[in-house]
PDB file of N, CA, C and O in Angstrom, chain B, residues numbered from 101:
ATOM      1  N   UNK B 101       2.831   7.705  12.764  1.00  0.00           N
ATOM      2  CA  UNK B 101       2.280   9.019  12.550  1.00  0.00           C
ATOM      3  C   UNK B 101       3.375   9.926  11.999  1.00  0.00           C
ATOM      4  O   UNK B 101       4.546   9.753  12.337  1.00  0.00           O
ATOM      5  N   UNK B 102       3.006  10.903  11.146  1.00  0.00           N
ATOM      6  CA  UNK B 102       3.991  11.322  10.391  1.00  0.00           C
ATOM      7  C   UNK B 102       3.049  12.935  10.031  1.00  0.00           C
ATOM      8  O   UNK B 102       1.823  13.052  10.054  1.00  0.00           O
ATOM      9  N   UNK B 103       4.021  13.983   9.729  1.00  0.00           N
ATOM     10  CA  UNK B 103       4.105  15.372   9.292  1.00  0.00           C
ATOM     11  C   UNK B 103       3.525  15.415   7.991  1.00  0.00           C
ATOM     12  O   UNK B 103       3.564  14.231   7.655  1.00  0.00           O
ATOM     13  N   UNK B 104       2.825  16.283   6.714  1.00  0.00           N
ATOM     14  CA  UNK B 104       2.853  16.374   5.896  1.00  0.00           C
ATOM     15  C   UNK B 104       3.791  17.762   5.339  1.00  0.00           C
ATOM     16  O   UNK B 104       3.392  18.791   5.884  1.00  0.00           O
ATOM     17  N   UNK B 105       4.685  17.936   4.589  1.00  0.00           N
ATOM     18  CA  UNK B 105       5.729  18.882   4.714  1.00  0.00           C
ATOM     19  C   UNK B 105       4.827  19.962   4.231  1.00  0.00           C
ATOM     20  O   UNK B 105       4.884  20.948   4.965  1.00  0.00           O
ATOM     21  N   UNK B 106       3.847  20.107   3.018  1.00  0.00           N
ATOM     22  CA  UNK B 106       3.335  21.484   2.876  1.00  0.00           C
ATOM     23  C   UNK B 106       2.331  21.475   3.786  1.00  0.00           C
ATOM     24  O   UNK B 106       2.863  22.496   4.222  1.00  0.00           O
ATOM     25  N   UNK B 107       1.331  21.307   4.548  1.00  0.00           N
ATOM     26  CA  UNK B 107       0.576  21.692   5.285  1.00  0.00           C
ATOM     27  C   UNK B 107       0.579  21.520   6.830  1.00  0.00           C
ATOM     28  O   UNK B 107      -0.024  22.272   7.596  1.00  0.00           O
ATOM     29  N   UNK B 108       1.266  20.531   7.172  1.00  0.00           N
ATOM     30  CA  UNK B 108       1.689  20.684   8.589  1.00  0.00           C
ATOM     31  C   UNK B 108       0.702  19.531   9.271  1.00  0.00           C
ATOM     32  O   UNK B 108       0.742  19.408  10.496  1.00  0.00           O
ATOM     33  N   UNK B 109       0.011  18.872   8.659  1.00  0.00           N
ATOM     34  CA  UNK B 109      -1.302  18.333   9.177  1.00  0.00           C
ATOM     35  C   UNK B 109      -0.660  16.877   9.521  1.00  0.00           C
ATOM     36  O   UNK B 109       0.177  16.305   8.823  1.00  0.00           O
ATOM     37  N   UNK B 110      -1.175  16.429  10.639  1.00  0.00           N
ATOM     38  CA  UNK B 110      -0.717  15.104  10.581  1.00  0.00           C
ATOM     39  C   UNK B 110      -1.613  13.944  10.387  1.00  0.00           C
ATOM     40  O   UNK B 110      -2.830  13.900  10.564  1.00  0.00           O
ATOM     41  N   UNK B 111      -0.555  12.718   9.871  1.00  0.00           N
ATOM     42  CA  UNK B 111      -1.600  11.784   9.098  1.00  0.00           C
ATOM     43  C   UNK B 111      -1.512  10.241  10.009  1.00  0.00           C
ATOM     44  O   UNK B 111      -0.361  10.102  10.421  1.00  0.00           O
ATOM     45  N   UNK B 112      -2.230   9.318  10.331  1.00  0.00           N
ATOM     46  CA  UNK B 112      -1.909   7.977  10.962  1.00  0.00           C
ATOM     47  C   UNK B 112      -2.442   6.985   9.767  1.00  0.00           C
ATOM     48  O   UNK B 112      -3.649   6.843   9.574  1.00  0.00           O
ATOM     49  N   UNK B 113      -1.626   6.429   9.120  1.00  0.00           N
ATOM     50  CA  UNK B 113      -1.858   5.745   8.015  1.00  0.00           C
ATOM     51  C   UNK B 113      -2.021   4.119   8.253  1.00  0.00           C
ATOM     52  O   UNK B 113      -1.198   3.455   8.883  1.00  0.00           O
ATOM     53  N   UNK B 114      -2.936   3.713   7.788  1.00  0.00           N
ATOM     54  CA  UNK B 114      -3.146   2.001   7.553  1.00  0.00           C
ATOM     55  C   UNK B 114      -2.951   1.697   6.413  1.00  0.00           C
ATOM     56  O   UNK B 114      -3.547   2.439   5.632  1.00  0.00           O
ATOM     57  N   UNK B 115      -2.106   0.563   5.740  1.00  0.00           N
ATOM     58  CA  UNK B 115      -1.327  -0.101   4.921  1.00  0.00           C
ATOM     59  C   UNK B 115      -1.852  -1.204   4.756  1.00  0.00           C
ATOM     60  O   UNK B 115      -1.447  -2.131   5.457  1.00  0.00           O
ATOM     61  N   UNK B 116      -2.974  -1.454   3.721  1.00  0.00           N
ATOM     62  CA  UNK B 116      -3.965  -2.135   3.796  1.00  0.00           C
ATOM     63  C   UNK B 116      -3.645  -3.580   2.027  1.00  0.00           C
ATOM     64  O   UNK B 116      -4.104  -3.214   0.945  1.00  0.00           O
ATOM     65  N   UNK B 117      -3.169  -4.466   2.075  1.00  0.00           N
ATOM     66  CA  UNK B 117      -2.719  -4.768   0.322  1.00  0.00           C
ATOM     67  C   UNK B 117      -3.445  -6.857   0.923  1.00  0.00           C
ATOM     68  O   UNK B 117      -3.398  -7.589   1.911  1.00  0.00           O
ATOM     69  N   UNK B 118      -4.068  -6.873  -0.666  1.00  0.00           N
ATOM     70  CA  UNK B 118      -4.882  -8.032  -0.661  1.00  0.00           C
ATOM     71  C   UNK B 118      -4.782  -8.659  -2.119  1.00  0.00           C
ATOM     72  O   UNK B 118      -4.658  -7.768  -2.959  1.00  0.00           O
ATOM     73  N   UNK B 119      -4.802  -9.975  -2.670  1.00  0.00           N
ATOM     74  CA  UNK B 119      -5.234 -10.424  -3.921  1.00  0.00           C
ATOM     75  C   UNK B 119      -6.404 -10.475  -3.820  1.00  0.00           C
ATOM     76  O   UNK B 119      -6.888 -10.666  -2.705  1.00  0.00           O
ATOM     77  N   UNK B 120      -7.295 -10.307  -5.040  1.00  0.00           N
ATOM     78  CA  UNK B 120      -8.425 -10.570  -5.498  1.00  0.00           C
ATOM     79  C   UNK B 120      -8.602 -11.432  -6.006  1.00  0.00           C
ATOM     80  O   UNK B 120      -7.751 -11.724  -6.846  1.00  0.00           O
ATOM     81  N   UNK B 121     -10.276 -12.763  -5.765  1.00  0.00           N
ATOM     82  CA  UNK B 121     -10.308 -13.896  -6.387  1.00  0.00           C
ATOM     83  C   UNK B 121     -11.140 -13.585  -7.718  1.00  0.00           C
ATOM     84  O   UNK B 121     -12.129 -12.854  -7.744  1.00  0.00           O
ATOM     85  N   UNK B 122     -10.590 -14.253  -8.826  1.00  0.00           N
ATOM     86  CA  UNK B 122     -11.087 -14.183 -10.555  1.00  0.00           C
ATOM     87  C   UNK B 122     -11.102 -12.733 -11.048  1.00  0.00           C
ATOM     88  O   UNK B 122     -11.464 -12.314 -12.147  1.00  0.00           O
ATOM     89  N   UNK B 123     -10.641 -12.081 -10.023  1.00  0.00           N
ATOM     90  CA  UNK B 123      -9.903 -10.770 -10.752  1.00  0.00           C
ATOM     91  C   UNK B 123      -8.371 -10.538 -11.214  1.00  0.00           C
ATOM     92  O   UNK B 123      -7.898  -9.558 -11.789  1.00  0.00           O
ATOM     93  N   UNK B 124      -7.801 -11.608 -10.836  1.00  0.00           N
ATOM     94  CA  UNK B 124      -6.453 -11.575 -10.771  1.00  0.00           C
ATOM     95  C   UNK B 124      -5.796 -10.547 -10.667  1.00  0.00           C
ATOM     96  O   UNK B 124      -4.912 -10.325 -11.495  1.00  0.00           O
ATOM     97  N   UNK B 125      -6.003  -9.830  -9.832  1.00  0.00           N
ATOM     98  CA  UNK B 125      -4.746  -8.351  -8.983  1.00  0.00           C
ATOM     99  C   UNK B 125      -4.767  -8.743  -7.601  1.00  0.00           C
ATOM    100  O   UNK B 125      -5.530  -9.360  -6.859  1.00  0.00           O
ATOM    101  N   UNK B 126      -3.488  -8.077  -7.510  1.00  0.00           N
ATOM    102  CA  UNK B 126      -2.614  -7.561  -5.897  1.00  0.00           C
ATOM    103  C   UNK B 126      -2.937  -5.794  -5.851  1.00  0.00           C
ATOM    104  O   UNK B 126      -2.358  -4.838  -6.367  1.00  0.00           O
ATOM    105  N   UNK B 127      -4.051  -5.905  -5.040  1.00  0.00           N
ATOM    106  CA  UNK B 127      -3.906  -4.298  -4.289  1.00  0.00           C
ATOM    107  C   UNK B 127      -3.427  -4.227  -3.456  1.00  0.00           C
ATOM    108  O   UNK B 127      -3.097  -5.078  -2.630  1.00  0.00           O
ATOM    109  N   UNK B 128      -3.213  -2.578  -3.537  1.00  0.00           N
ATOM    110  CA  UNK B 128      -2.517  -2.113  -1.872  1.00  0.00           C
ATOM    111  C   UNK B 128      -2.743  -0.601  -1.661  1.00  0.00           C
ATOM    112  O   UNK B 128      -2.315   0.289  -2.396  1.00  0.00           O
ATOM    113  N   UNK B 129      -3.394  -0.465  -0.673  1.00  0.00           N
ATOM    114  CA  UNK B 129      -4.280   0.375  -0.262  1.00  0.00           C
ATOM    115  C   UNK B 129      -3.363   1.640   1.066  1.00  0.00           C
ATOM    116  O   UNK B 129      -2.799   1.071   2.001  1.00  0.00           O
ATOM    117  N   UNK B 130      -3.311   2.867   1.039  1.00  0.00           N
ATOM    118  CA  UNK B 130      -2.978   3.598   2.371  1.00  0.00           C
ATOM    119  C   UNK B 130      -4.111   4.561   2.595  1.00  0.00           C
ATOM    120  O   UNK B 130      -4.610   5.520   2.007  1.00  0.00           O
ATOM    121  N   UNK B 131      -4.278   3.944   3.599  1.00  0.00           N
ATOM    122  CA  UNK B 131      -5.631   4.922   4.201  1.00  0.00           C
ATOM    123  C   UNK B 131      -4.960   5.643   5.335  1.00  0.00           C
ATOM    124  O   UNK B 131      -4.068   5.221   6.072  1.00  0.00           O
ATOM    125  N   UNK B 132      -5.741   7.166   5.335  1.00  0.00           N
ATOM    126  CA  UNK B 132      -4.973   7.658   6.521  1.00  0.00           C
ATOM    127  C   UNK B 132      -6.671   7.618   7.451  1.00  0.00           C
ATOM    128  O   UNK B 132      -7.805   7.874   7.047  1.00  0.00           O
ATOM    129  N   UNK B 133      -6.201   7.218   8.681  1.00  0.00           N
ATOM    130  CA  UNK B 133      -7.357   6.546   9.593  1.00  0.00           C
ATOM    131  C   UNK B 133      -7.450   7.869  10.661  1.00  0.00           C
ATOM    132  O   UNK B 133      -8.044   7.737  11.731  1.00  0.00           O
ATOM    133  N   UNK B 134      -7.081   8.609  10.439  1.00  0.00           N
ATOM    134  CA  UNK B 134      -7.040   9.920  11.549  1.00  0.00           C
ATOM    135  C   UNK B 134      -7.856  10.944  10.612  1.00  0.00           C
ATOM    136  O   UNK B 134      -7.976  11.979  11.268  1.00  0.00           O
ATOM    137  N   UNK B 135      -8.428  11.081   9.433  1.00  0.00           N
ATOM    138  CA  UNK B 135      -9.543  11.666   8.841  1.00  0.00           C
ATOM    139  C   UNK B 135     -10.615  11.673   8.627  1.00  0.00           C
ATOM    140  O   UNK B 135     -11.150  10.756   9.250  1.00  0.00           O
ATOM    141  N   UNK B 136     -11.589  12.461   7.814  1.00  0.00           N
ATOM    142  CA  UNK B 136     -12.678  11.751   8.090  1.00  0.00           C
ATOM    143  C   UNK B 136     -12.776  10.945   6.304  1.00  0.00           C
ATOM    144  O   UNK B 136     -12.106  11.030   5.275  1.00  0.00           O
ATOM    145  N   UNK B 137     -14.000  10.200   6.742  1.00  0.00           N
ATOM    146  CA  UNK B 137     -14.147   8.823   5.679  1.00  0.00           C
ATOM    147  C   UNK B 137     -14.133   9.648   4.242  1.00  0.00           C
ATOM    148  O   UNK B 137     -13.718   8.907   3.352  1.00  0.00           O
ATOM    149  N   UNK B 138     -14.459  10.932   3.779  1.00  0.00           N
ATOM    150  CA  UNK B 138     -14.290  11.423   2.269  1.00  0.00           C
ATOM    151  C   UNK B 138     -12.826  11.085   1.679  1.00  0.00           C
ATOM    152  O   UNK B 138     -12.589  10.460   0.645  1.00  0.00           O
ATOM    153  N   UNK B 139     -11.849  11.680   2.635  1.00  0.00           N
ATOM    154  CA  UNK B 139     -10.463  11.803   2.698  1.00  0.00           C
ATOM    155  C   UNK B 139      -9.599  11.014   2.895  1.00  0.00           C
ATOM    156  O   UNK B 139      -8.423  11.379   2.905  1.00  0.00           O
ATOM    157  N   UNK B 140      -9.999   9.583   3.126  1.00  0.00           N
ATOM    158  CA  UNK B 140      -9.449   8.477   4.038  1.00  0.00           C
ATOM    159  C   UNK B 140      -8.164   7.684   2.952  1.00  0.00           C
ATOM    160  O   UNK B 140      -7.212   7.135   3.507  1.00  0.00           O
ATOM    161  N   UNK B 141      -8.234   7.695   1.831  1.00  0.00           N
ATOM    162  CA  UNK B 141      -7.578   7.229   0.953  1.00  0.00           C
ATOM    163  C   UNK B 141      -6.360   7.857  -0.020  1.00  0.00           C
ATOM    164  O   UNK B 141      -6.536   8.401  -1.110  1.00  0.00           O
ATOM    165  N   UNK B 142      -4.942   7.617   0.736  1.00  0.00           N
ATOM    166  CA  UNK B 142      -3.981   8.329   0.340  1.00  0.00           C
ATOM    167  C   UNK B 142      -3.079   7.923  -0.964  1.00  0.00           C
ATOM    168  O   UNK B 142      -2.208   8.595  -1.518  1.00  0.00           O
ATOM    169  N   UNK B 143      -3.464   6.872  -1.219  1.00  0.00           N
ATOM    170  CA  UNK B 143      -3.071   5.784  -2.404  1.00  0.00           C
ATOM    171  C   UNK B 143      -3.226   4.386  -2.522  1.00  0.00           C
ATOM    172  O   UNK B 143      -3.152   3.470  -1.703  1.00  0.00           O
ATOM    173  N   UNK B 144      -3.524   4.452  -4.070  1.00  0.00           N
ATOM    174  CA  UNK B 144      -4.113   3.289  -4.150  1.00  0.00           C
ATOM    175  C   UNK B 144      -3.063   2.630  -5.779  1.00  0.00           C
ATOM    176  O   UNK B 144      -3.005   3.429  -6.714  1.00  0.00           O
ATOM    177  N   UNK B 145      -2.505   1.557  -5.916  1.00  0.00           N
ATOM    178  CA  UNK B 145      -1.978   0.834  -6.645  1.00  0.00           C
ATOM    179  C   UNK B 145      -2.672  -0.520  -6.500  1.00  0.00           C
ATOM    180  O   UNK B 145      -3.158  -1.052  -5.502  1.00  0.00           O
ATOM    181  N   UNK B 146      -2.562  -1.053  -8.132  1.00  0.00           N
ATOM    182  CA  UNK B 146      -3.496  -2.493  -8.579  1.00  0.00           C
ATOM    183  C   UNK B 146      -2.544  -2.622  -9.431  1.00  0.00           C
ATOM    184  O   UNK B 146      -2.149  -1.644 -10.067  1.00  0.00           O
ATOM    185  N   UNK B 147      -1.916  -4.073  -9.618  1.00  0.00           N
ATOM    186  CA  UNK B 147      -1.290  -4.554 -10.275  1.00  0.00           C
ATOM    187  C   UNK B 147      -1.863  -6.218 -10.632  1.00  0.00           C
ATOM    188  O   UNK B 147      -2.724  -6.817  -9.988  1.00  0.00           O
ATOM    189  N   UNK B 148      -0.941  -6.849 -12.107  1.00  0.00           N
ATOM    190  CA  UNK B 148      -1.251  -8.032 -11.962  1.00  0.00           C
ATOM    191  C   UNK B 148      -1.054  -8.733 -11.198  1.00  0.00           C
ATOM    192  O   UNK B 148      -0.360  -8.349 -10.256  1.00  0.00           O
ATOM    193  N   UNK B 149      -1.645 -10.344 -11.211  1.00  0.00           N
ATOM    194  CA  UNK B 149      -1.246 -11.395  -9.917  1.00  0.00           C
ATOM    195  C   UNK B 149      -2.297 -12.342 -10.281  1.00  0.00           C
ATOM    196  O   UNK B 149      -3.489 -12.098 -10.095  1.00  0.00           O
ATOM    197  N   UNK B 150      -1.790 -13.588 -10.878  1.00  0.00           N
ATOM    198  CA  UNK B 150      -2.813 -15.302 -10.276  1.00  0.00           C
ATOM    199  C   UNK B 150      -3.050 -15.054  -9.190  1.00  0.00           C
ATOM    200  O   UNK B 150      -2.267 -14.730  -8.297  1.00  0.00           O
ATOM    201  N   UNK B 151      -4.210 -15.188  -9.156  1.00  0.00           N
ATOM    202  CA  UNK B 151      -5.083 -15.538  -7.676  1.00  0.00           C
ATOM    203  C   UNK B 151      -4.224 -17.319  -7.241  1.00  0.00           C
ATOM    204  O   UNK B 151      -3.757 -17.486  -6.114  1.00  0.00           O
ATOM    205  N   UNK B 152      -4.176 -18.123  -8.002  1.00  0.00           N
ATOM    206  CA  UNK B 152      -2.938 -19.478  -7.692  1.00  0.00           C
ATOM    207  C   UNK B 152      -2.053 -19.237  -7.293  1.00  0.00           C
ATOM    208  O   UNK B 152      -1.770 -19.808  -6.239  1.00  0.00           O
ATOM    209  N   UNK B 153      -0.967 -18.159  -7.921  1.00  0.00           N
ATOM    210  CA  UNK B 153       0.252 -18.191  -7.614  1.00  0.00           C
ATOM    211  C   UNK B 153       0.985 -17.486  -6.020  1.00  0.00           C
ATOM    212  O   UNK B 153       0.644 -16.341  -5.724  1.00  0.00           O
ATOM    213  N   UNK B 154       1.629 -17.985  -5.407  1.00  0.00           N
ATOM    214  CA  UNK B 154       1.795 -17.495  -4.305  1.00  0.00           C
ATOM    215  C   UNK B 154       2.729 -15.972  -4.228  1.00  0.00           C
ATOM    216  O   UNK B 154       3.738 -15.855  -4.924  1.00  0.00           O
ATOM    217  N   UNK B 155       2.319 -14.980  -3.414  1.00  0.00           N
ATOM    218  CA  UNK B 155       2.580 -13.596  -3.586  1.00  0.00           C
ATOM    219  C   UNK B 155       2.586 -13.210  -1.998  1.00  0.00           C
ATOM    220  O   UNK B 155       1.712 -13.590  -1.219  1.00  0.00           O
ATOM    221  N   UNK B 156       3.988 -12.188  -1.543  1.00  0.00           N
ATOM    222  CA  UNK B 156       4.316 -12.094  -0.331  1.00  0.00           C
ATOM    223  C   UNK B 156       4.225 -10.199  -0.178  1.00  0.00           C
ATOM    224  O   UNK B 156       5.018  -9.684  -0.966  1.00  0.00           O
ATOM    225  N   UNK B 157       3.514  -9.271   0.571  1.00  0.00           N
ATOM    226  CA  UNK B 157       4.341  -8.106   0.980  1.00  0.00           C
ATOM    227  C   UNK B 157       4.553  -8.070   2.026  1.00  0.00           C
ATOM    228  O   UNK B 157       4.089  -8.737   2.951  1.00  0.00           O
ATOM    229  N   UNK B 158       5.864  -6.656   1.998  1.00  0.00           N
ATOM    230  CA  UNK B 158       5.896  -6.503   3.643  1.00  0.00           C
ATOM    231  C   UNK B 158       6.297  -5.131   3.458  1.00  0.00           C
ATOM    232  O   UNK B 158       6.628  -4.720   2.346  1.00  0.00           O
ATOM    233  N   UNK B 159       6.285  -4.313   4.603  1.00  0.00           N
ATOM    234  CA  UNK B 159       6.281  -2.924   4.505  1.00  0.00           C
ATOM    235  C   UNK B 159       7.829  -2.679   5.438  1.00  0.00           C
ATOM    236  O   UNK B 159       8.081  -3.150   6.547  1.00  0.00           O
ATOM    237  N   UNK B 160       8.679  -1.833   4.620  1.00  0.00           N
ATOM    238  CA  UNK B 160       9.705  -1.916   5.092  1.00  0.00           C
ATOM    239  C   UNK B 160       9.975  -0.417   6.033  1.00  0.00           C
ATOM    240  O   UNK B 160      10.208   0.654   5.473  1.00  0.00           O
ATOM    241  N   UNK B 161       9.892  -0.576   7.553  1.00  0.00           N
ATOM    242  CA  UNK B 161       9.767   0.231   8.323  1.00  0.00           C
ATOM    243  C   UNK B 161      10.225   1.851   8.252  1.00  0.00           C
ATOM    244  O   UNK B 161       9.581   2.840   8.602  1.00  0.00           O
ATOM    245  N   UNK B 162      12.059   1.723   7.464  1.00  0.00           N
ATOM    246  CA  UNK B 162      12.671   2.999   7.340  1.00  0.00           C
ATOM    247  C   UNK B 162      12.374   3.722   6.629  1.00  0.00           C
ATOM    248  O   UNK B 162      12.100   4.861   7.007  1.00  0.00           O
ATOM    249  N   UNK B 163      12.294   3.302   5.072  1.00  0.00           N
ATOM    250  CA  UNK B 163      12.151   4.424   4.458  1.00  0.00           C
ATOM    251  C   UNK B 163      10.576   4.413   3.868  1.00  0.00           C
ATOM    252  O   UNK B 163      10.065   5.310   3.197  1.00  0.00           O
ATOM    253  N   UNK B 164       9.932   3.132   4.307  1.00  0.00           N
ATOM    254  CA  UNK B 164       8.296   3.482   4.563  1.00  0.00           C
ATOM    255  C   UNK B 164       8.064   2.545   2.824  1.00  0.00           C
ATOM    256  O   UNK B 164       6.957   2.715   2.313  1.00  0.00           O
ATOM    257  N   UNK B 165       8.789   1.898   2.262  1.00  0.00           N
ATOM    258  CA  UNK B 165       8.575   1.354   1.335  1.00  0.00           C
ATOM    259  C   UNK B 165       7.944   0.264   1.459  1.00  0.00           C
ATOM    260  O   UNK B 165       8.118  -0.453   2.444  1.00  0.00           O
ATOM    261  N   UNK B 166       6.925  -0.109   0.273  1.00  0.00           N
ATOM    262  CA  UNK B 166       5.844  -1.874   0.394  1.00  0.00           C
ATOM    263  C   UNK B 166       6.729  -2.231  -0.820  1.00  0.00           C
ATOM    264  O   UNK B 166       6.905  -1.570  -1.843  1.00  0.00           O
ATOM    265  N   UNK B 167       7.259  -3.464  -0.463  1.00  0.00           N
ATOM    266  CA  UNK B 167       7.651  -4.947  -1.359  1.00  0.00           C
ATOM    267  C   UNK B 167       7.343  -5.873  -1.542  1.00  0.00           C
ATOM    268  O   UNK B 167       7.552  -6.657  -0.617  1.00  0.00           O
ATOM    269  N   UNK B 168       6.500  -6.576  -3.082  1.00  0.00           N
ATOM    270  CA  UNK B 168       5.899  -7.369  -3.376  1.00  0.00           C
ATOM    271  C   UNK B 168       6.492  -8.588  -3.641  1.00  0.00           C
ATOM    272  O   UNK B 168       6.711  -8.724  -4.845  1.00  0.00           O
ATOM    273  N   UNK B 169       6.888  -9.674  -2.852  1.00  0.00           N
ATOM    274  CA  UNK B 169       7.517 -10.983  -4.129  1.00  0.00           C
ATOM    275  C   UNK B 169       6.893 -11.700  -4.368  1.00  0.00           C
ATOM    276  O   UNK B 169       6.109 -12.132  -3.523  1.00  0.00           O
ATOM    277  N   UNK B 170       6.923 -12.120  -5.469  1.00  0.00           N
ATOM    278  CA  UNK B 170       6.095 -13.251  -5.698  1.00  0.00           C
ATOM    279  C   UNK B 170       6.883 -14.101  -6.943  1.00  0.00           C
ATOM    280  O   UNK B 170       8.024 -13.731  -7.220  1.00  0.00           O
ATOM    281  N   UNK B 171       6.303 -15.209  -7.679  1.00  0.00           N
ATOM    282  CA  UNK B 171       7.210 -15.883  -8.654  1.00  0.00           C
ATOM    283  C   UNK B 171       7.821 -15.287  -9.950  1.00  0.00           C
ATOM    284  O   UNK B 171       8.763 -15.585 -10.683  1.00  0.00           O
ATOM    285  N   UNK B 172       6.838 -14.278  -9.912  1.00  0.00           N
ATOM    286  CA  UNK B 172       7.280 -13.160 -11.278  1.00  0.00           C
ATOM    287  C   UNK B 172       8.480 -12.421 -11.052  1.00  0.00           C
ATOM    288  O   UNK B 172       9.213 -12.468 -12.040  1.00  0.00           O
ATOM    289  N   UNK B 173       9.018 -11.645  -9.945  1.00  0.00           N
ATOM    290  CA  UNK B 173       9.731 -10.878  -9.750  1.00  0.00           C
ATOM    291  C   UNK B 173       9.325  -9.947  -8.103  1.00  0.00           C
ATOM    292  O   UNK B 173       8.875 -10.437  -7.067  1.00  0.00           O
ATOM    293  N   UNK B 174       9.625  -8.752  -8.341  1.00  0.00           N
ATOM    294  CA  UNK B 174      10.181  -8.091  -6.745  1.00  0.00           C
ATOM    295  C   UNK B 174       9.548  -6.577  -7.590  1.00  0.00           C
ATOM    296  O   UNK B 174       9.918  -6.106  -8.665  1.00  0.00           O
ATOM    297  N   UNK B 175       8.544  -6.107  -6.691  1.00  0.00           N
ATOM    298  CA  UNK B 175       7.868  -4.913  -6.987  1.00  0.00           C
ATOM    299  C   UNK B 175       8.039  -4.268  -6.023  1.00  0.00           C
ATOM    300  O   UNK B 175       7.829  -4.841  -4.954  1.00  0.00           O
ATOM    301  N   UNK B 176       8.473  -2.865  -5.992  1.00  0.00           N
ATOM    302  CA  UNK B 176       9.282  -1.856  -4.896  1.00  0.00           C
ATOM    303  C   UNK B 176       7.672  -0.849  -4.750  1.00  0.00           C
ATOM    304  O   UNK B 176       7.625  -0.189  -5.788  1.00  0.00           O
ATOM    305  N   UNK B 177       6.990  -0.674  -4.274  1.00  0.00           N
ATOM    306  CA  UNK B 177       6.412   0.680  -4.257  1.00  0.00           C
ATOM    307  C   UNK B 177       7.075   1.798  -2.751  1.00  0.00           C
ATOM    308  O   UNK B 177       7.439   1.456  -1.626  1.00  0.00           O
ATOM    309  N   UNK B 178       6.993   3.189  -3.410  1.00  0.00           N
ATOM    310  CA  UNK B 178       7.907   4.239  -2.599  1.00  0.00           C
ATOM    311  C   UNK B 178       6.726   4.856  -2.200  1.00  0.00           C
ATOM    312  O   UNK B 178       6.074   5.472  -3.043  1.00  0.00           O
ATOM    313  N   UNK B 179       6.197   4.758  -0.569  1.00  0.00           N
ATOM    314  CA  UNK B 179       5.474   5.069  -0.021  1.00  0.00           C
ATOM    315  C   UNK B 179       5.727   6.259   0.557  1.00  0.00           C
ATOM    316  O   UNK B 179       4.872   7.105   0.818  1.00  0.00           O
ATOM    317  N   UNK B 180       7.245   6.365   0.828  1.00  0.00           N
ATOM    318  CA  UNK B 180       7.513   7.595   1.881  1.00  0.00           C
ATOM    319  C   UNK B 180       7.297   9.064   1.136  1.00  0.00           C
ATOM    320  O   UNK B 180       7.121   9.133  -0.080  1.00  0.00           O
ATOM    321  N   UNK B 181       7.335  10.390   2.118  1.00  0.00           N
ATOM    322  CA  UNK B 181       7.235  11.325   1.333  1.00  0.00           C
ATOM    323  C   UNK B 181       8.175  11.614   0.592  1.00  0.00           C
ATOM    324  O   UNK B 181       8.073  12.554  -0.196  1.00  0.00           O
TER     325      UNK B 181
END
């Protein structure tokens, strides 16, 4: 759970990231789960990805960053405020 710096409101976020089959993308989803359902979606990124090829994230606790590896390379997304 975390502050938003201009409004003061606080947010409890779910970190939600999946491949899609014969669509070939890696989403990754932040929903803040303490709102109501209009508002629930704080960002959303779609990138490429084989649905074959094997693809890893993990959400890195400190500075709130998601890291993608997979055989292509190393995708940083900057989640924090």
């Amino acid at each position: 759970m975390r502050n938003d710096a201009g409004t003061g409101k606080s947010y409890k976020e779910l970190v939600v990231s999946y491949k899609t089959i014969y669509i070939n993308t890696y989403n990754v989803t932040v929903m803040d789960i303490s709102a109501d359902i209009n508002e629930a979606t704080l960002f959303r990124h779609e990138s490429f990805q084989l649905w074959e090829s094997d693809a890893r994230g993990l959400l890195l606790t400190k500075n709130k960053d998601f890291v993608t590896l997979s055989k292509s390379g190393l995708c940083v997304l900057a989640l924090g405020s």
